[in-house]
C-alpha positions as CSV (number, residue, x, y, z in Angstrom):
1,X,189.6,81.5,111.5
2,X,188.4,78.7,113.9
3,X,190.5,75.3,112.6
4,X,187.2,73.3,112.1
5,X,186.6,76.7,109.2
6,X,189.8,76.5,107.8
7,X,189.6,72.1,107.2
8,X,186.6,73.1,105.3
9,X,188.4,75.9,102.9
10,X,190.8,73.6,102.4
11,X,189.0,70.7,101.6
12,X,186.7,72.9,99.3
13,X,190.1,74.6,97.6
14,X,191.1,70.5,96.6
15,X,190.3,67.4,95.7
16,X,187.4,65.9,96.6
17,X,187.2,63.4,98.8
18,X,185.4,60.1,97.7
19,X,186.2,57.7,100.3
20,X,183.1,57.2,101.8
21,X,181.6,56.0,98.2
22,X,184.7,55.1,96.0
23,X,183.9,50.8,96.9
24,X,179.9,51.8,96.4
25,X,178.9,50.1,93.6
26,X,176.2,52.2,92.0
27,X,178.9,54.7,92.1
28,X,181.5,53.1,90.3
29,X,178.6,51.6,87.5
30,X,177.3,55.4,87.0
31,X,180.9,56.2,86.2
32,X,181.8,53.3,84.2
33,X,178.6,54.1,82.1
34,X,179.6,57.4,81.8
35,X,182.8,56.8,80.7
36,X,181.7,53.9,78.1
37,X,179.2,56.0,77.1
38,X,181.6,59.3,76.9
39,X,183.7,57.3,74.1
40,X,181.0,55.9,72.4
41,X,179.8,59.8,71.9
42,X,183.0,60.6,70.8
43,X,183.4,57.5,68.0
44,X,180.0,57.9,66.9
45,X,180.0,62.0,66.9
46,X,181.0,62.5,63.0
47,X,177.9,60.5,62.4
48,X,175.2,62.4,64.9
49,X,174.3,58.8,66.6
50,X,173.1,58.2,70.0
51,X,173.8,54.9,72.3
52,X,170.3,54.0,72.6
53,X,169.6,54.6,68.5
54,X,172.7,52.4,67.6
55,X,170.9,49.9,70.3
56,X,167.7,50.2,68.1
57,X,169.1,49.5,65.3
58,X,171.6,46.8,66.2
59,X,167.8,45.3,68.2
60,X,166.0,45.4,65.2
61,X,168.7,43.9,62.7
62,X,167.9,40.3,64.4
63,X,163.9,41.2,65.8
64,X,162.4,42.5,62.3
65,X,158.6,43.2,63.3
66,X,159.1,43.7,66.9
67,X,156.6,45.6,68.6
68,X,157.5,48.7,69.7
69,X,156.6,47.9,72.9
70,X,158.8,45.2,73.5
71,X,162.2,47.1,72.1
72,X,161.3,49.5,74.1
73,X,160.9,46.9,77.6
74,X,163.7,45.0,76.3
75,X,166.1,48.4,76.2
76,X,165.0,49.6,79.6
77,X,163.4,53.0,78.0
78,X,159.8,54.0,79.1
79,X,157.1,53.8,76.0
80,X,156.5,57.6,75.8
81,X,160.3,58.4,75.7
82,X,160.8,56.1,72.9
83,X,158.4,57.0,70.9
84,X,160.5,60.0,69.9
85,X,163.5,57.7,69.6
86,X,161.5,55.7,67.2
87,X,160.1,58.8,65.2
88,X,163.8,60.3,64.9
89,X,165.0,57.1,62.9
90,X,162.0,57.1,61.2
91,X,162.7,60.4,59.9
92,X,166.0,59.5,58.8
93,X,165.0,56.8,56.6
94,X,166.3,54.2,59.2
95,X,163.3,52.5,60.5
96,X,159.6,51.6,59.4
97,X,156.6,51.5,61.7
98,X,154.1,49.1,60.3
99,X,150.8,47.7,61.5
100,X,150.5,44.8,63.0
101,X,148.4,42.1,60.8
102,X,147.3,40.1,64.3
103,X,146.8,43.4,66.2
104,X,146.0,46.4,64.1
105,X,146.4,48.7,67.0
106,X,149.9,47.6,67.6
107,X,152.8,49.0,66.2
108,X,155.8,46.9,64.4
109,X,159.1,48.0,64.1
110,X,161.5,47.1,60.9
111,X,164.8,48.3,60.0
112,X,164.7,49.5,56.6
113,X,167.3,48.9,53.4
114,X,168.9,52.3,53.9
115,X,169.4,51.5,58.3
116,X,170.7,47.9,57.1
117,X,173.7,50.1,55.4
118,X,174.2,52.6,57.7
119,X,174.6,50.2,60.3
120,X,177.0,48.3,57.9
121,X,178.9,51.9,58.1
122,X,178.7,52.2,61.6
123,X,180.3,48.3,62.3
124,X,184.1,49.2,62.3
125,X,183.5,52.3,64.5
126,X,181.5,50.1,67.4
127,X,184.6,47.5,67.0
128,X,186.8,50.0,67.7
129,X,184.4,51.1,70.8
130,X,184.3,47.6,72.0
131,X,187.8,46.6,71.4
132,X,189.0,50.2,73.4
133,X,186.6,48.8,76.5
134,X,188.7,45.5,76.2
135,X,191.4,46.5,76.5
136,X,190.6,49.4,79.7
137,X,189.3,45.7,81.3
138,X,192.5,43.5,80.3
139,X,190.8,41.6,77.3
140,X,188.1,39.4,76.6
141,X,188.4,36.9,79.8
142,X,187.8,40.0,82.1
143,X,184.9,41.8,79.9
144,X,183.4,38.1,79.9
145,X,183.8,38.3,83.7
146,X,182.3,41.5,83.8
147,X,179.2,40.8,82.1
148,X,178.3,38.1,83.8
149,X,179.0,39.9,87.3
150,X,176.3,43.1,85.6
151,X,173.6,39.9,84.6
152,X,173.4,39.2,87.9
153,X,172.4,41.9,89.3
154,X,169.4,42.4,86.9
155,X,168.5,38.8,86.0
């Protein structure tokens, strides 16, 4: 076996090397989202909840009548994927489409009596979530740090 052969079945046979991206910084946000996102699936697994339904929900307890539109632009999600997002709390009792009185063509969202409570049940396990994150960061001063570093590069 030629040595240039036998650097690759040994570099294949171990850990891979990450050097040239390990400082990239899309890198290191994918898997910081995938590890925030990783707990938050394991917390919220008993109660069959997804990151971007809690989001929703949480949206919609301070934007009552929102247009679905503008949860949707405001979470980042394209309007045909959240339609389904939309109907799957709908089905669950969760959230109420209703139409608009200015616009009748335009879809409101509302968070209903039975998603106010469930959310109410699902506060202690996002505190646990967040207060996990802070302490991965070092506390509050470096999470505060860290979300104003991740404005910045979308504002």
């Amino acid at each position: 076996m030629r040595d240039d052969q036998a650097g690759k079945v040994a570099r294949n046979a171990s850990v891979i090397d990450f050097s040239m991206i390990e400082d990239a910084v899309g890198y290191r946000l994918r898997r910081a989202q995938l590890s925030v996102f990783q707990d938050f699936n394991e917390a919220f697994s008993a109660k069959g909840l997804r990151p971007t339904d809690f989001a929703v929900l949480m949206l919609l307890t301070r934007n009552q009548g929102a247009k679905q539109s503008e949860v949707a632009e405001a979470l980042g999600i394209q309007r045909a994927n959240f339609v389904a997002i939309v109907d799957g709390l709908e089905n669950k009792g969760f959230v109420a489409r209703r139409k608009s009185e200015v616009d009748r063509r335009v879809q409101s969202l509302h968070i209903t009596e039975q998603g106010l409570a469930y959310l109410d049940d699902l506060m202690p396990i996002w505190q646990e979530h967040e207060e996990r994150l802070l302490a991965k960061l070092g506390g509050k001063a470096a999470r505060d740090q860290l979300i104003g570093l991740l404005k910045r590069l979308y504002d």
